[in-house]
N, C-alpha and C positions, 0 to 999 in steps of 0.2 A: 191798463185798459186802453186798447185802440181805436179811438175817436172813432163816432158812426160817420163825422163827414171822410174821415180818409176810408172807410170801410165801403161808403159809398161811392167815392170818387175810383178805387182799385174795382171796384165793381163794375161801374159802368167804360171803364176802361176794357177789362179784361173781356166784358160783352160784345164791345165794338172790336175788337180784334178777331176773336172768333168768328164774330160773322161777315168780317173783311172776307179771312178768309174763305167759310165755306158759304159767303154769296147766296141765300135763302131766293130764289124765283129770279137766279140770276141779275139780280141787283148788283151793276156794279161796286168797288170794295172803295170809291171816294166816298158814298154816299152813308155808308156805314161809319164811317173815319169821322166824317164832318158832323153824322150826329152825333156822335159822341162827344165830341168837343162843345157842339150846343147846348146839351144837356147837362156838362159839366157848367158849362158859362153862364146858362140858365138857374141852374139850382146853385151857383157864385160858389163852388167846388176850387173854381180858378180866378185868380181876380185879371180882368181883362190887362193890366201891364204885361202881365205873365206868361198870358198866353199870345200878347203882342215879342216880349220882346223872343221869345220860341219862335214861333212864323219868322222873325227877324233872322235866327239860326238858320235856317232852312234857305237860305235866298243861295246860299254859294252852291247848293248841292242844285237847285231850282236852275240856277243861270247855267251850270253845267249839261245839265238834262237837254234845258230848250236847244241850248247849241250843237249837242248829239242829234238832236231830233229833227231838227234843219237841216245838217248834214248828212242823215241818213236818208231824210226824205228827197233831198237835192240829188244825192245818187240812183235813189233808185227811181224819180222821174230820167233821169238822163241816162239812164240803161246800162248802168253801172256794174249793181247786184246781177240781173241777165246775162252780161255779157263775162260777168266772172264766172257761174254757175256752168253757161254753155261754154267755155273752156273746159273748168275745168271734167264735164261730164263725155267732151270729146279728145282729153289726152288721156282718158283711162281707156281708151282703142278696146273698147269692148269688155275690160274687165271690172267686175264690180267691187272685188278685192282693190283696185286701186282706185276708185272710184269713191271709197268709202275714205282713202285713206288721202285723197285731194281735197274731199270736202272739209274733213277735219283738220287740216291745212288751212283750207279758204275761212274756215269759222274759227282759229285761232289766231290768224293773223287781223279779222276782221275786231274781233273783241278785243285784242292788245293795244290795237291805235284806236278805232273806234265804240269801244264799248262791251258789255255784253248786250245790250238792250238791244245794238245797231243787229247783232246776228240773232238774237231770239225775233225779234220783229220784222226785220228787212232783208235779211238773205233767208231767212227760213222760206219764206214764201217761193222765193229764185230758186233754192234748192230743190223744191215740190215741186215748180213748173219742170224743171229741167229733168229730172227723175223719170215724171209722169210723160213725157214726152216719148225718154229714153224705153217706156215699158219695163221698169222695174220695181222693184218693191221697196215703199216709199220710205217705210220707218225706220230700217237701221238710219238711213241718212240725215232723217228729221232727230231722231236720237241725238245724234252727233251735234247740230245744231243747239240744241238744249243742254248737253253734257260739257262741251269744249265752252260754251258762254259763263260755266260758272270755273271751270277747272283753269280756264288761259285766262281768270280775273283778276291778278294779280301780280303780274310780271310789271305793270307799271299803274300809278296812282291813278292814270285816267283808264282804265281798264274797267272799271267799277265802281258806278256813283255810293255804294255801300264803302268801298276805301274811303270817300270822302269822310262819311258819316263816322266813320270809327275814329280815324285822327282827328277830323276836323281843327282846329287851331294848331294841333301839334302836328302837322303833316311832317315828314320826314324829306329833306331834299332829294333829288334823284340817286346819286350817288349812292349813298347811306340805303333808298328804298332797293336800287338796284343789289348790292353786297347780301342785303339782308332778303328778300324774298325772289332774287331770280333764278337759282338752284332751286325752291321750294317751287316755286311754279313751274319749273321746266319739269322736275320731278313729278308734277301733278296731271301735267299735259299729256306726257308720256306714258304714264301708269292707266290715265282714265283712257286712251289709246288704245293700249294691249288689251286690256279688261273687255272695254267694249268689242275689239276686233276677235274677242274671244266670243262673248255670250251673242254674237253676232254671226258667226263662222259659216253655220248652215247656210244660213241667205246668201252669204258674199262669196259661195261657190258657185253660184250660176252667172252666165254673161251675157253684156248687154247687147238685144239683137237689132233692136232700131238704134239706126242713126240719126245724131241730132244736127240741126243744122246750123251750122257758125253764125251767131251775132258779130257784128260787128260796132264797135265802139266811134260814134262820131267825133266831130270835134270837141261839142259843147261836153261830152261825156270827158273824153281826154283833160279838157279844160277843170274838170271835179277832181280829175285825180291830183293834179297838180295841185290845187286847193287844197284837198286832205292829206296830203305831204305835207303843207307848209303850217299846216294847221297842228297838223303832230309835232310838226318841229316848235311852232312857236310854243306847245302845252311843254315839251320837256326842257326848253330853256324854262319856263315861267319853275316847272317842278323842279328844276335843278338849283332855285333859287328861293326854293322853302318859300313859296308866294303861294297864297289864292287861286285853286284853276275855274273856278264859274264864271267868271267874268273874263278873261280872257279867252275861254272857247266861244263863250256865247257872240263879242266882236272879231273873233275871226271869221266864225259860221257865219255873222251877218254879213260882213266884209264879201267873203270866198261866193256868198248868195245874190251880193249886189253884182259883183264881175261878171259872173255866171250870167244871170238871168238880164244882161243891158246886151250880154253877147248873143245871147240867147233869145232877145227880145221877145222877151216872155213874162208874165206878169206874176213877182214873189210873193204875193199878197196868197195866194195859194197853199204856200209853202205853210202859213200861219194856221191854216183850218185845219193841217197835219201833224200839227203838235197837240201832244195830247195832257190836256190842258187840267183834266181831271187825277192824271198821275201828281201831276206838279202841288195840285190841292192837298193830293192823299201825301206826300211827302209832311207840307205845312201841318196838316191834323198830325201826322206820327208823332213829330216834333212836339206839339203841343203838350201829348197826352203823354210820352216820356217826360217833358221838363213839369210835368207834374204827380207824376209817381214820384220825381225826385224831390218834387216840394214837400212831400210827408214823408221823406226817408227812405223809403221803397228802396234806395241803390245801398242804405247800409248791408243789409245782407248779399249782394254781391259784391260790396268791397270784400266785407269780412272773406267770402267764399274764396275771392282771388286772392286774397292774402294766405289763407291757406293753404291753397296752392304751389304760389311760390315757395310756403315754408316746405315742402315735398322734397326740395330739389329739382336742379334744372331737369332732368332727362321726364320723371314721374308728372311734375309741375306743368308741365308742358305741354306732354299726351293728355292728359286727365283736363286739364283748360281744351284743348282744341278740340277733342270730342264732346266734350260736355257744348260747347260750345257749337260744334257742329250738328248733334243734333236736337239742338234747344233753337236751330233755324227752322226746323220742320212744323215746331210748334205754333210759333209766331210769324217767320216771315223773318227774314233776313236783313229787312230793311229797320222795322224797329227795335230786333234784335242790336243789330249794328251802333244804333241810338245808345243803347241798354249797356251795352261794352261800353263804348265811347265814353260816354259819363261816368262809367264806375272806374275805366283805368285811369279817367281824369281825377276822378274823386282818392282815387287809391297812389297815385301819384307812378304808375306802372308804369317801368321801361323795360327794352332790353327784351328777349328771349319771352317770354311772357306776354307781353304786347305783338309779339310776332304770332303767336301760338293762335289770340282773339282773333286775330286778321284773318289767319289761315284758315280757322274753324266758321268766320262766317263766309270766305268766302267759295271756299268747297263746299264745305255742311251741306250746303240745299242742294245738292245731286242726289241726296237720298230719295225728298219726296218731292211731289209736285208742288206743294206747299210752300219751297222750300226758299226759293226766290223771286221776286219781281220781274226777273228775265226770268224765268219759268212760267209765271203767271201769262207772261208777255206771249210766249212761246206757243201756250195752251192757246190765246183766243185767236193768234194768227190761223192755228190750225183748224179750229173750229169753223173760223172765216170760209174756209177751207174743205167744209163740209168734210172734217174729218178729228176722231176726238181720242183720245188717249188717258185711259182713266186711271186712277189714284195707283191701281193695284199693278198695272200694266207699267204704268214708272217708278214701282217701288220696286217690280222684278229685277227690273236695269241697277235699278240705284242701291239697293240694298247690298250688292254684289262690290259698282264701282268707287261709291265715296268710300267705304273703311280703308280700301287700298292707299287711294288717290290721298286721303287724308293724312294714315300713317308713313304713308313715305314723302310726303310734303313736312310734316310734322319732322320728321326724322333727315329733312335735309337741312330746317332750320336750324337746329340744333347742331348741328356738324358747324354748318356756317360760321355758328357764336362759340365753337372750339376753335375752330381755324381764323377767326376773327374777333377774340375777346373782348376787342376797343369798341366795337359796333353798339 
């Protein structure tokens, strides 16, 4: 017989996620998160150490975030995103076939060193202006923006604060992350590439007839770039030495912000009102309300499930985890999904082929729906900003088509990998 207070507590959990996501009178999804955790604290569902020392989990994924969001916002006051956008929409010399195919460029090299968050938020908008400028039609490119932030999120650990989330104490050093998922992500970048340059084909026949006119990059912008070099660099010495990356980005960001902005004599304090402060809460509640489905058990039936799996064999084991996986992101969100794995392959004690499979399924999966990730979430209210909206069924067309691809042959590169690399 299963206890009314755990029957209560999956209850008001499972409530508060649903309505994360579908946002009832557009109530943003912190505000839904944090009740639920009130409610649980309130009816003592969770005794406050518990849910203290969860928040406490959360800090490294939190510190990482603020120092993306600083450095995304530092670029794109300094004309960064702009000036990369108006490039690249003035070397496709008129054509929109190569215009599609720079952007998806500029939005996969943007999401490998800076995030997916930095391209669903901060060049999506750069891409629109530049577009709309250009007189073309906006949405294959917005697409792109959206597809390439979840598909190019796993070539390296800071790629995707969801990477965090799944390792979390067990992060794997660079090396090891490199050997193991950067074939499966080059495979995925490529795959969701072709797909979309397919279901896309009709638009990206016609060319672009206005000219845009060159931005030009000043000093204090130059000055950012050199910051986010050194910022990458310092994140993969830290990740090559199986350390912590939250705190490390967050004192570089503030560092690369103080240089900046004393050159720039211009006042950082700015910088702080653009972080968004309410992701950072919704992150702390997810944590809460996972490390308390796992205080009643809740992760025994996804051990058991991944142990099943495994018992499949490596090739069946593998597909059948990253699809399940991938799209059990659409349901919940990729970010407490991420939490959901993370504990259970902690609990189930999973390495190896297997644990690459989780990774992979959460971090393609959410190409399917719009539901599907954080950077999607992200994606959607930039555009909205934007006076422009793109609904459930309009990115299930795209996505329906591009993750099973991008999925199975990511899936099927990891798996090569750990025949040509058994030690891994």
């Amino acid at each position: 017989m299963i206890p009314l207070s755990h029957l209560l507590l999956a209850l008001i959990v499972g409530i508060s996620i649903v309505l994360m996501l579908v946002r009832p009178r557009d109530i943003p999804e912190v505000y839904w998160i944090a009740g639920g955790v009130c409610l649980l604290l309130l009816f003592r569902l969770v005794p406050l150490n518990l849910a203290g020392r969860a928040a406490a989990k959360a800090l490294d994924v939190c510190l990482f975030l603020i120092g993306m969001m600083v450095l995304s916002e530092l670029a794109r006051e300094h004309g960064v995103f702009d000036w990369i956008s108006s490039v690249a929409v003035r070397s496709a010399r008129g054509s929109c076939s190569k215009l599609f195919a720079l952007t998806y460029a500029v939005g996969t090299i943007v999401t490998i060193f800076m995030s997916n968050d930095a391209t669903a938020v901060v060049l999506t908008p750069a891409i629109l202006t530049a577009v709309r400028k250009a007189k073309v039609e906006p949405l294959p490119y917005l697409f792109v923006c959206a597809f390439v932030a979840n598909a190019a999120s796993f070539l390296l650990p800071i790629s995707n604060p969801a990477n965090l989330v799944v390792f979390h104490n067990d992060m794997p050093p660079l090396g090891r992350w490199l050997l193991s998922f950067a074939v499966p992500s080059l495979l995925s970048i490529v795959a969701t590439f072709l797909v979309m340059r397919w279901i896309f084909r009709k638009q990206l026949c016609a060319s672009i007839e206005c000219q845009v006119e060159a931005k030009m990059l000043n000093s204090d912008g130059k000055l950012v770039l050199v910051g986010l070099a050194l910022m990458v660099a310092v994140l993969l010495t830290t990740s090559s030495l199986g350390k912590d990356l939250g705190l490390p980005t967050c004192l570089a960001a503030l560092g690369i912000t103080a240089v900046v902005s004393l050159k720039a004599r211009s006042n950082p304090i700015g910088l702080a009102r653009e972080i968004s402060w309410e992701t950072l809460a919704l992150v702390a509640g997810l944590f809460v309300m996972v490390d308390a489905m796992e205080s009643i058990g809740a992760m025994h039936q996804t051990k058991e499930s991944l142990v099943w799996a495994e018992s499949l064999g490596a090739t069946a084991g593998t597909l059948i985890t990253g699809f399940v996986v991938g799209v059990a992101n659409n349901l919940v969100n990729n970010l407490p999904l991420g939490l959901i794995a993370g504990s259970t392959l902690q609990a189930a004690h999973a390495r190896g082929l297997i644990a690459d499979a989780v990774l992979i399924g959460v971090d393609v999966g959410p190409n399917l729906s719009i539901t599907g990730s954080l950077a999607t979430i992200l994606w959607l209210i930039a555009l909205r900003k934007e006076k422009l909206d793109v609904s459930f069924w309009d990115f299930l067309r795209v996505g329906a088509v591009t993750m099973p691809v991008a999925l199975l042959v990511s899936l099927g590169g990891a798996i090569l990998m750990r025949v040509w690399f058994p030690t891994l």
